[in-house]
Phi, psi and omega in degrees: 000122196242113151295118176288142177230147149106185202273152187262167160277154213236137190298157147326326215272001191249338167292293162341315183266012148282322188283318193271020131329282202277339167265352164289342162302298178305334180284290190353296172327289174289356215253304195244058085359308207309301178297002171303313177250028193281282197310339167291294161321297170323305245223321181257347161257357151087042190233146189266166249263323220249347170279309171330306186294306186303348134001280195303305205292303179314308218279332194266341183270320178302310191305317182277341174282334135299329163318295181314320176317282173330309180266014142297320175275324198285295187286352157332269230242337191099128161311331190267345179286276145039263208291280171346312188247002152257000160282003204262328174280354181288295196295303203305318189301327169295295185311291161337292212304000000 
């Protein structure tokens, strides 16, 4: 049994479960955010209550149909084809917005 002297290193595997923390936070955030601007959104497209919520409705049926794609494409194709080519339809869709 051997004493370690000096600073120990902090596992790799606990840096990985901060960033993805902090980035399911962030989506998190932006995800349900929504009802924050639902009456803004209503008053500036000039939309009744029950189109605004399909917005919403809309937006979470994409999301799991993509999740399937997606986790279609990983064993397919590879995370870096993957990872690539749906950050790539995010900025265009932003770019777009």
């Amino acid at each position: 049994m051997s004493l370690s002297k000096g600073k120990e290193k902090l596992f790799y595997g606990w840096i990985i479960v901060l960033i993805v923390f902090a980035i399911n936070a962030i989506i998190g955030g932006i995800s349900f955010s929504f009802g924050v601007f639902f009456k803004s959104i209503e008053i500036a497209f000039d939309l009744s209550r029950a189109t605004t919520s399909s917005i919403l409705s809309a937006s979470m049926i994409f999301g799991c149909v993509f999740a399937i794609l997606g986790g279609w494409g990983l064993d397919r194709y590879g995370p870096k084809v993957v990872v690539f080519s749906m950050g790539l339809f995010t900025g265009l869709s932003l770019i777009l917005l």
